[in-house]
C-alpha positions as CSV (number, residue, x, y, z in Angstrom):
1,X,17.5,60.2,-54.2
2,X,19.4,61.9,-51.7
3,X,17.8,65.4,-49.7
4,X,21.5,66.6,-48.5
5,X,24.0,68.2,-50.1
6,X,26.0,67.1,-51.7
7,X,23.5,66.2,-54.2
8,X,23.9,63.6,-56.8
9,X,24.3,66.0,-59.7
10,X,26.2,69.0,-58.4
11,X,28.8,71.5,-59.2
12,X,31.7,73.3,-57.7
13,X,30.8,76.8,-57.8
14,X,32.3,79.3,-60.1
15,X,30.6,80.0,-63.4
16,X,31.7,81.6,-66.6
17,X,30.9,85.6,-66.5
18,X,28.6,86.9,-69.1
19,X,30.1,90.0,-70.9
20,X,28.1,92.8,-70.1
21,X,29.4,92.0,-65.9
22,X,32.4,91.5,-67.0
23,X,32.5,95.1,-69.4
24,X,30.4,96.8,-65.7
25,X,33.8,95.4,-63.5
26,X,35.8,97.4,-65.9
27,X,33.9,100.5,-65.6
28,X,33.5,100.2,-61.6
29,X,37.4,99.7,-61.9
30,X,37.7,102.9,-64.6
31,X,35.1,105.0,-62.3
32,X,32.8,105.1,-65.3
33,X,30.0,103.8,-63.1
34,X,29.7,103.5,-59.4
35,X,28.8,100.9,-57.1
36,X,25.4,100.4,-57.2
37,X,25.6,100.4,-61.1
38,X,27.7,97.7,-61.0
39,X,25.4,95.6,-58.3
40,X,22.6,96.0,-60.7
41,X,24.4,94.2,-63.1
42,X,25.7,91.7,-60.7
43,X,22.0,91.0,-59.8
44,X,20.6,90.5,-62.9
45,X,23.8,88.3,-64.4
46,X,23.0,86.3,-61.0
47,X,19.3,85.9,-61.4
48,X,20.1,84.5,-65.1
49,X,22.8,82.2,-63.5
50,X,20.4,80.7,-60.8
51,X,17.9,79.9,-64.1
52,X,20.4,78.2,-65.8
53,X,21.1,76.4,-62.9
54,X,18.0,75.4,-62.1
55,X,16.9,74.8,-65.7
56,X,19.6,72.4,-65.6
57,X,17.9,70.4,-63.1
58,X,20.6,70.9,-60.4
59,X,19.3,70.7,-56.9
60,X,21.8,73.2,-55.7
61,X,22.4,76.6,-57.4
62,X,25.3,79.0,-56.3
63,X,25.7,83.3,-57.2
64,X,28.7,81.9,-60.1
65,X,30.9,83.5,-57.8
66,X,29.8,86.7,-59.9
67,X,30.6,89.0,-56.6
68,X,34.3,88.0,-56.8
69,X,37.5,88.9,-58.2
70,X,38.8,85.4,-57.4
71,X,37.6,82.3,-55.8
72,X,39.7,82.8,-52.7
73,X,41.2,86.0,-51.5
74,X,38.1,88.4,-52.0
75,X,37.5,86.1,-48.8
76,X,40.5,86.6,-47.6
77,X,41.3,90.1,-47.4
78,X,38.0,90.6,-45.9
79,X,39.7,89.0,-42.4
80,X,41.0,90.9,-40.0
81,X,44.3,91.1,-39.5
82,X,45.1,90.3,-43.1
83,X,45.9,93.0,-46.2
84,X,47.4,92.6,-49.7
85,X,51.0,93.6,-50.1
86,X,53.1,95.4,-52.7
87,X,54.7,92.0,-53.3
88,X,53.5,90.2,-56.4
89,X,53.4,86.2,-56.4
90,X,53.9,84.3,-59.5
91,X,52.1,80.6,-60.1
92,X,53.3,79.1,-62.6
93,X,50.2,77.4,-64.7
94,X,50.4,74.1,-67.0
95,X,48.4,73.4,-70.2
96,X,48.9,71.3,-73.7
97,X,50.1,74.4,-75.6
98,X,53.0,76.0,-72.6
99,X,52.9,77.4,-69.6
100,X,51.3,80.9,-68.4
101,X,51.0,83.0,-65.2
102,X,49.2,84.2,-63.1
103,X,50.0,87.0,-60.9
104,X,48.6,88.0,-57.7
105,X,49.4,90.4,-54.7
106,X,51.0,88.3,-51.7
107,X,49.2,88.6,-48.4
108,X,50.5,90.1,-45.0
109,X,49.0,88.4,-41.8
110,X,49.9,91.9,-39.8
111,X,47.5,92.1,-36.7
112,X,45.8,89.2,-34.8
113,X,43.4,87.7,-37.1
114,X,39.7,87.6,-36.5
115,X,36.1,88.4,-38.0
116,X,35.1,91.4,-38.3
117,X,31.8,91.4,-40.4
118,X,30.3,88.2,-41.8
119,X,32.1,88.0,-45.3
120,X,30.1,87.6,-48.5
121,X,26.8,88.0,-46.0
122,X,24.9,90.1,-48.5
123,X,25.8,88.1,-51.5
124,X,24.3,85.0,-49.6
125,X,21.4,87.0,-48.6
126,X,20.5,87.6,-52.1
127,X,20.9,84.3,-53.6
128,X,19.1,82.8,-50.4
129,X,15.8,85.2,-51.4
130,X,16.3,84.8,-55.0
131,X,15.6,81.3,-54.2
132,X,13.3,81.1,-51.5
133,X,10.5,78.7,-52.3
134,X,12.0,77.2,-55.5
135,X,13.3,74.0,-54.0
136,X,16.9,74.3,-54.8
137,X,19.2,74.8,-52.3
138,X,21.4,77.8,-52.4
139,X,25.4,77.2,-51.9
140,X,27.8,79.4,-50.4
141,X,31.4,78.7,-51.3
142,X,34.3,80.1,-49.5
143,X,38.6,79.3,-49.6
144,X,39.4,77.1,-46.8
145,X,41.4,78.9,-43.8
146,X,44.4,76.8,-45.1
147,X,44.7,78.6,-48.0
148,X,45.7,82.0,-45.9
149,X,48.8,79.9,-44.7
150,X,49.3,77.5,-48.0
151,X,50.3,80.6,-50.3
152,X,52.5,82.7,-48.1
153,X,53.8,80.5,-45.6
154,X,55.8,81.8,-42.2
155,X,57.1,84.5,-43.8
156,X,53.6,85.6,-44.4
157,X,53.4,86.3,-40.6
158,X,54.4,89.4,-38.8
159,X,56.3,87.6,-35.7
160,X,55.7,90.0,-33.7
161,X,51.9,89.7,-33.6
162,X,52.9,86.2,-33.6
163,X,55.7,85.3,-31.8
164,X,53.9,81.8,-30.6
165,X,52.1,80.5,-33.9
166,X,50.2,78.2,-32.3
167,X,48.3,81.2,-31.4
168,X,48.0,82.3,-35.2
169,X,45.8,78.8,-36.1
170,X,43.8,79.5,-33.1
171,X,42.9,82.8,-34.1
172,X,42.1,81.7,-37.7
173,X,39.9,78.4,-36.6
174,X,38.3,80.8,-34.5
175,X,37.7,84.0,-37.4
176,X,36.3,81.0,-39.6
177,X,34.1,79.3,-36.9
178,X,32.5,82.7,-36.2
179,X,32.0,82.8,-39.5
180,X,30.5,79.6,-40.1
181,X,28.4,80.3,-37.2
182,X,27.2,83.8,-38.7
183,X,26.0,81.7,-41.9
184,X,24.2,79.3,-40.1
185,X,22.3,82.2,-38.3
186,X,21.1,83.7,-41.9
187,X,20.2,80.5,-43.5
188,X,23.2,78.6,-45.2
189,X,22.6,74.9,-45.1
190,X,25.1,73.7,-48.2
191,X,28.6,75.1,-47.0
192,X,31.4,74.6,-49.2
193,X,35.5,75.2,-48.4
194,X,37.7,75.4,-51.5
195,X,41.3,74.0,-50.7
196,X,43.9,74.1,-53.0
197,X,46.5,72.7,-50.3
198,X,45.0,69.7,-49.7
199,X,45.3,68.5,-53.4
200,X,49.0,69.9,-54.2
201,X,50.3,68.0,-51.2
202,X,50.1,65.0,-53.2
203,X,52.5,66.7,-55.9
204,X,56.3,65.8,-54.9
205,X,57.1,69.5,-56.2
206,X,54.7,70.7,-54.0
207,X,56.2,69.2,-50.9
208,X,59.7,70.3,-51.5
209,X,58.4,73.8,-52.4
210,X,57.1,73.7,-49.1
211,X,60.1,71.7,-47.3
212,X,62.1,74.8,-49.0
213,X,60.3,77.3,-47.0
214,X,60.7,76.0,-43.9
215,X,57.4,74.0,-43.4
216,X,57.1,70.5,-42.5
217,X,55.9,68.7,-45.7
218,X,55.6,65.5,-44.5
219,X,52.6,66.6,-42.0
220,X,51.2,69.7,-43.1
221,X,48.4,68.0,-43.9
222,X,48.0,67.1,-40.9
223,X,47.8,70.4,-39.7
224,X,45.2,71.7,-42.3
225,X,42.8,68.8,-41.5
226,X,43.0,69.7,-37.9
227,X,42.3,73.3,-38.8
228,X,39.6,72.7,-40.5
229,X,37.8,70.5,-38.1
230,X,38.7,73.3,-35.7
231,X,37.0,76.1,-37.6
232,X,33.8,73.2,-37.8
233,X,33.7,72.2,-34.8
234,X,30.6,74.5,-33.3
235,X,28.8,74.1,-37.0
236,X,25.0,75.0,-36.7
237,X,23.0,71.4,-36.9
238,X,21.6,70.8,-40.2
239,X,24.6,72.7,-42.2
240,X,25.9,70.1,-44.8
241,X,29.6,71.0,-45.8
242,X,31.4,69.5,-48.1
243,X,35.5,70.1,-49.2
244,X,36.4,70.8,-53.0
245,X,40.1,70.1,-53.7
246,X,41.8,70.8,-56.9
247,X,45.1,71.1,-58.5
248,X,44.5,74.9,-59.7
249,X,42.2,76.1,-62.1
250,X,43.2,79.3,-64.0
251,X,42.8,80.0,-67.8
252,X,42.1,76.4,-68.4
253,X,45.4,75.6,-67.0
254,X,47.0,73.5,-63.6
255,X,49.4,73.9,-61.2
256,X,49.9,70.8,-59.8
257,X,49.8,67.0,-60.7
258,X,49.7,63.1,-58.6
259,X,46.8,61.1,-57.0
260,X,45.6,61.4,-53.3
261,X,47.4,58.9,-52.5
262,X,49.6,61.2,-49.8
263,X,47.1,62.5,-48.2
264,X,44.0,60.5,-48.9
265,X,43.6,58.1,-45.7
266,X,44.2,61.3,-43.0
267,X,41.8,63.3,-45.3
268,X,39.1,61.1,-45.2
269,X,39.0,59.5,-41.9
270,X,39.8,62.9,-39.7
271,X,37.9,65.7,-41.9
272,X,34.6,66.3,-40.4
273,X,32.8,67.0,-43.7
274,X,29.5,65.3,-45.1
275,X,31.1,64.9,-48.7
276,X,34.5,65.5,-51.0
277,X,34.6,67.4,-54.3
278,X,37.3,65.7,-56.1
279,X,38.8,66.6,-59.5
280,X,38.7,63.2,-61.6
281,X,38.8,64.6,-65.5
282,X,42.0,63.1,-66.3
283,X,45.7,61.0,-65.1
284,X,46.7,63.9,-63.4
285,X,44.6,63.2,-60.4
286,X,45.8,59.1,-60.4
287,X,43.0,56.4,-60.0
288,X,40.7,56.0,-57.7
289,X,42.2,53.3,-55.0
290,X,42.5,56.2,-52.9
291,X,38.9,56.1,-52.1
292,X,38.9,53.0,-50.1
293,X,39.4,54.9,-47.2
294,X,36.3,57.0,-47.8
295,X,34.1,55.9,-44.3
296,X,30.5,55.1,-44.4
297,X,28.6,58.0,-44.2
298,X,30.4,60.4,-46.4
299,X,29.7,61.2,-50.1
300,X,32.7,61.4,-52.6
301,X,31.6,63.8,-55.4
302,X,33.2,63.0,-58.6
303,X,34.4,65.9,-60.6
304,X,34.8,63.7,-63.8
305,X,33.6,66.0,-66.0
306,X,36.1,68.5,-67.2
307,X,35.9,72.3,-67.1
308,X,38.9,73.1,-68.6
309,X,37.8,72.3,-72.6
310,X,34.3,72.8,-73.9
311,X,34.1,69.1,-75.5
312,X,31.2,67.1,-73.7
313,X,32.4,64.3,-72.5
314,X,30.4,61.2,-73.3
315,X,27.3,59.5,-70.8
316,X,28.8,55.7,-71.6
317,X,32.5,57.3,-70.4
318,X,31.3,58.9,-67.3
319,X,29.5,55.9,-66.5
320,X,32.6,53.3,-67.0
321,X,34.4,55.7,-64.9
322,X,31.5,55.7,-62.1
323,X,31.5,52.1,-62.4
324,X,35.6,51.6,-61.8
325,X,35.4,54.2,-58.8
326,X,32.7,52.3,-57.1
327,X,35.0,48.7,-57.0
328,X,36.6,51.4,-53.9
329,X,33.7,53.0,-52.8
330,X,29.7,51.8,-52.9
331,X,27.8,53.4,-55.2
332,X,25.5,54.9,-52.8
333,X,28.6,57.1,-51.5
334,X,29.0,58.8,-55.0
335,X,27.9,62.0,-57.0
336,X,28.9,63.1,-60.0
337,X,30.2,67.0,-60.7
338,X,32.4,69.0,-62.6
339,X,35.7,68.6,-61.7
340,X,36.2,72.6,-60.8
341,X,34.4,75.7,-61.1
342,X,34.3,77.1,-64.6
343,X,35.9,80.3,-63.7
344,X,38.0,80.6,-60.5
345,X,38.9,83.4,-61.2
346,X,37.0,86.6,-63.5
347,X,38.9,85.6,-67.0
348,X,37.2,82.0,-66.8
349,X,38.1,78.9,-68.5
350,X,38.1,78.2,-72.6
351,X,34.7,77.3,-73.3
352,X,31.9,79.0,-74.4
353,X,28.7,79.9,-71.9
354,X,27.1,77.3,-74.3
355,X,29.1,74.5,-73.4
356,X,29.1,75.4,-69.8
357,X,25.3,74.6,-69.9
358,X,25.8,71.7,-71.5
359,X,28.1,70.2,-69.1
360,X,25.8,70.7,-66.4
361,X,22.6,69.3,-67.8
362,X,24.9,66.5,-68.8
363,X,25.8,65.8,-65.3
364,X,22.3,66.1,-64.1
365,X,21.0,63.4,-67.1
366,X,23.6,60.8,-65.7
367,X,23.3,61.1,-62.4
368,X,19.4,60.2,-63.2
369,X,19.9,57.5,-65.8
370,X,22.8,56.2,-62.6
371,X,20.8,56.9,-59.3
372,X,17.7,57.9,-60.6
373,X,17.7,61.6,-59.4
């Protein structure tokens, strides 16, 4: 049985919204109700969340990401420094019946980048009281800082706050190891950075996308492993954080495709995190040989069950696929998870709230018929 996070039954984050937050976000947006309407509602879908969670059996319960527009730049725009821009970006998203997209506002770094309130400080707050005495530990989620630079790029950056950008990544290791800090201070013990970047780097597309733009594709990741460290580096003692890396999650759909092989033995050695979230639900993330480099000491986390289709996936399957993982890593280093969160962004994947539940009390009852907890 382990007592950190991550936990051998555990999930990424995001849950599907029920309707009636999703029908108050519309009416916030309309100006039909105001703010603290909408916060009731946000509390009570959360308090119903944690239940499920927790009558799931899972040792770790997060808010669903109910707060949020998205599982990243609700974060972001709440830096310093940083805004939304008229500019709309496109991603293009895969699944079996075509292609969709998804459209977001492009970000301008456009003043010196830093903290300026502890982001996401109240939603913690809540889920840390809601919880308080229950023995599941509450888990904050945030986008890793390499996902302000992944999306946008140089051009993202106003060169004349930045003429030296070596200056912009220590400003934004600094702005997250405040932050980190700040969370440590009001409780957080299970920490978790979302990173998109770290995943599509293995995708050949990916790379000369980035090559295109004027990045260096052959080492980026080099550079977001060292960020990340950076922005960990002053961590409060007894914070367990872990990395979640996926190939996008939107509608049910993916951005990206190829194994870890590119980046896997960097990743795993360098980054100082106690575990890695990795999405395992089918060949698009390639086998598991890249998890011989995982070192003793850190936890590999799975995410074999898939959130993208409400079909359960059977307990003899996950366990084959447990099984051919650990001939790379022991069996002592693993969890099991979903492979992403069930709704990155508000609109949510293609399964019912039904079949979400299921999913998690299906990775909870193989994790205890596995490890026995």
């Amino acid at each position: 049985m382990r007592q950190t996070p991550p936990f051998r039954a555990d999930h990424v984050g995001s849950l599907l919204r029920p309707p009636e937050l999703l029908a108050a976000r519309a009416d916030a947006a309309a100006g039909r109700i105001d703010r603290d309407r909408l916060r009731e509602v946000e509390d009570a879908a959360i308090r119903e969340v944690i239940a499920l969670q927790r009558e799931a059996g899972l040792r770790s319960a997060t808010d669903g990401e109910f707060r949020r527009t998205s599982w990243h730049m609700d974060f972001i725009y709440g830096l310093g420094g940083i805004s939304p821009t008229d500019e709309q970006i496109k991603v293009r998203f895969h699944n079996a019946e075509g292609d969709i997209e998804f459209t977001t506002a492009a970000l301008r770094v456009h003043d010196r980048v830093r903290l300026e309130e502890t982001i996401f400080a109240d939603a913690f707050a809540f889920l840390r009281d809601e919880l308080a005495g229950t023995g599941v530990t509450p888990k904050l989620t945030i986008p890793s800082p390499n996902m302000v630079h992944y999306r946008g790029g140089p051009a993202a950056i106003d060169p004349d706050v930045y003429p030296d950008i070596e200056e912009f990544w220590s400003d934004l290791s600094a702005a997250y190891a405040e932050q980190v800090r700040r969370l440590g201070e009001l409780g957080c013990r299970y920490l978790q950075f979302d990173d998109t970047s770290l995943a599509y780097l293995n995708d050949p597309a990916q790379r000369r996308m980035i090559a295109e733009r004027g990045d260096d594709a052959d080492h980026l990741h080099l550079r977001y492993i060292k960020q990340l460290n950076d922005a960990l580096a002053g961590r409060p003692e007894g914070m367990a954080v872990t990395t979640h890396m996926c190939r996008g999650n939107f509608r049910s759909s993916w951005t990206a495709e190829g194994g870890y092989d590119f980046v896997a033995e960097a990743l795993f050695n360098e980054l100082n995190v106690d575990g890695f979230f990795l999405e395992y639900d089918d060949e698009r993330s390639g086998g598991f040989e890249p998890l011989r480099f995982v070192p003793k000491g850190k936890q590999v986390v799975l995410g074999l069950v898939t959130t993208k289709r409400g079909e359960l996936e059977s307990k003899d399957h996950l366990k084959r696929r447990i099984e051919e993982a650990s001939r790379h890593v022991p069996v002592e280093q693993i969890c099991l998870s979903p492979q992403c969160g069930f709704s990155s962004t508000v609109e949510g994947n293609a399964l019912t709230r039904e079949e979400q539940a299921a999913k998690l009390r299906l990775i909870v009852e193989v994790a205890e018929e596995v490890w026995g907890s």
